[in-house]
TORMI-46734 format. One record per residue (C-alpha): chain; residue number from 1; x, y, z; residue in one letter. Coordinates in steps of 0.2 Angstrom, whole numbers, plus 2048, in hexadecimal, padded with zeros to 3 digits. Layout:
+-------+-------+------+-------+-----+------+
! gulum ! zalum ! east ! north !  up ! tilo !
+-------+-------+------+-------+-----+------+
!     A !   NUM !    X !     Y !   Z !    a !
...
+-------+-------+------+-------+-----+------+
//
This chain:
+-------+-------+------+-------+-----+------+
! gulum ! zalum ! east ! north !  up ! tilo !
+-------+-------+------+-------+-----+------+
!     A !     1 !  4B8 !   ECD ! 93B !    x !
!     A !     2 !  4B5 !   EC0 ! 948 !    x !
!     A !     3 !  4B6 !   EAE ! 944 !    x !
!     A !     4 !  4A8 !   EA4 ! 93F !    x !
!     A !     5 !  49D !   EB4 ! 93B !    x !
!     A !     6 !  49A !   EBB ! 92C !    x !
!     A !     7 !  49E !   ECE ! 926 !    x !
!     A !     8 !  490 !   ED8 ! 91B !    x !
!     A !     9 !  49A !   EE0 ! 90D !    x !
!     A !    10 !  49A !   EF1 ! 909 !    x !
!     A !    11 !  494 !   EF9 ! 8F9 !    x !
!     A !    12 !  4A5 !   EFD ! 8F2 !    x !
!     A !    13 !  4A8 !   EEB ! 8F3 !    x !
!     A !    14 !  497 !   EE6 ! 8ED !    x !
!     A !    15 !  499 !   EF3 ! 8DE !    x !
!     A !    16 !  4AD !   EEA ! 8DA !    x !
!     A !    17 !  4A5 !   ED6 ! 8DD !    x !
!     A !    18 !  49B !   EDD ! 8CF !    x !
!     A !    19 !  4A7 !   EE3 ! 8C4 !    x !
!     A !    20 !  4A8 !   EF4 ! 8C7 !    x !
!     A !    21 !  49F !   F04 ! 8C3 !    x !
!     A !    22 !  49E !   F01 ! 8B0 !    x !
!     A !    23 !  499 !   EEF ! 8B1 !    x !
!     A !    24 !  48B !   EF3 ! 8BB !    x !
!     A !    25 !  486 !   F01 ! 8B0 !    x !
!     A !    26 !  48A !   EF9 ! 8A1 !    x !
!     A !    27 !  47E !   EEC ! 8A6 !    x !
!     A !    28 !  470 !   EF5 ! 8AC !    x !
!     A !    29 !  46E !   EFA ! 897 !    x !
!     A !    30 !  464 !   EEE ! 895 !    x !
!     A !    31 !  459 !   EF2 ! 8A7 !    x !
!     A !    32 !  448 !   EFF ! 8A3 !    x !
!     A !    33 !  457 !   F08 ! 8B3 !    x !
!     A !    34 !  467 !   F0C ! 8A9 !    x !
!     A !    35 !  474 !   F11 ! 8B5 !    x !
!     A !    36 !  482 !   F21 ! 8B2 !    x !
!     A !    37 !  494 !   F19 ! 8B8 !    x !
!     A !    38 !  491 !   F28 ! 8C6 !    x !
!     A !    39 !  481 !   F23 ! 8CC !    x !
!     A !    40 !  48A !   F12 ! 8D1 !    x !
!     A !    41 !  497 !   F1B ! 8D9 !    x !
!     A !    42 !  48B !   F27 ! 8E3 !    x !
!     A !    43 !  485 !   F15 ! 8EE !    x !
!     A !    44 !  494 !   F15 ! 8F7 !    x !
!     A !    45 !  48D !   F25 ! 8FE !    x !
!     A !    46 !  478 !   F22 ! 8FE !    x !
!     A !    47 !  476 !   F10 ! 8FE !    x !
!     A !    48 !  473 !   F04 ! 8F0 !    x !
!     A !    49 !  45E !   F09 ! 8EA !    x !
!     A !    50 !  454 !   EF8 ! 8EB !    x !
!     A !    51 !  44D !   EF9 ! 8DB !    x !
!     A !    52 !  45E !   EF4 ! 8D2 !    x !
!     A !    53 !  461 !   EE7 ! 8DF !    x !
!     A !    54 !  45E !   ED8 ! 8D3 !    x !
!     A !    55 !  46A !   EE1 ! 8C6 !    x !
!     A !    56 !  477 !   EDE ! 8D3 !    x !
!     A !    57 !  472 !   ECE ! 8DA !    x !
!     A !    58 !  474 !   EC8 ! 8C5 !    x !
!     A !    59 !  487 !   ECE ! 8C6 !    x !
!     A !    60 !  48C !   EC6 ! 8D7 !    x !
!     A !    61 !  488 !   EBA ! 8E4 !    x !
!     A !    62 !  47E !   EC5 ! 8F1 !    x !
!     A !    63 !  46E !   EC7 ! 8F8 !    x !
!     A !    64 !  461 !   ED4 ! 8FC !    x !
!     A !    65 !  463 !   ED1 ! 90E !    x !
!     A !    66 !  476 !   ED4 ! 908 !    x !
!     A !    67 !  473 !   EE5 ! 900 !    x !
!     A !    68 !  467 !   EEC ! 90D !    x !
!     A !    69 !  472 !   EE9 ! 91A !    x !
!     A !    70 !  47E !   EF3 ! 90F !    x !
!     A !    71 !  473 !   F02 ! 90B !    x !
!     A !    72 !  46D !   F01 ! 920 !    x !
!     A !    73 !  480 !   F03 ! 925 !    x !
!     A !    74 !  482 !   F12 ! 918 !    x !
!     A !    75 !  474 !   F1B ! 91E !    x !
!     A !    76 !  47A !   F17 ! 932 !    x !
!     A !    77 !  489 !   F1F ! 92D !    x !
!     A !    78 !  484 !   F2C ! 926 !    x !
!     A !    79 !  478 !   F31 ! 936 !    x !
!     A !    80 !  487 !   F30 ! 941 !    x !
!     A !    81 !  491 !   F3B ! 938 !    x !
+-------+-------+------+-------+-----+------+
//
């Protein structure tokens, strides 16, 4: 990281600001969405979808601007595999 700039964070780190896996999905109990504890754990791989975006911005201090810049940089990285 380079002084001064800010770093976006990735969705692991996202997902653990939360408070993990089951906290996210323990939450989302009360959403019309309810989450699996695996489907949580599959964003690391395909991105965070937008439409549980607010459920996570509830949990911890992030932004949508945050969380697309998270899912872009997952989907980079997968093309360049």
């Amino acid at each position: 990281m380079v002084l001064g700039m800010s770093t976006i964070r990735t969705i692991p780190d996202i997902i653990k600001d939360c408070g993990g896996a089951r906290r996210i999905s323990d939450a989302s109990e009360t959403t019309t969405r309810p989450l699996k504890i695996d489907a949580v754990y599959k964003w690391a791989i395909t991105g965070i979808p937008d439409r549980h975006w607010s459920l996570l911005m509830s949990l911890t201090e992030t932004s949508a601007e945050e969380l697309h810049a998270a899912k872009c940089a997952v989907r980079t990285s997968e093309t360049a595999a």
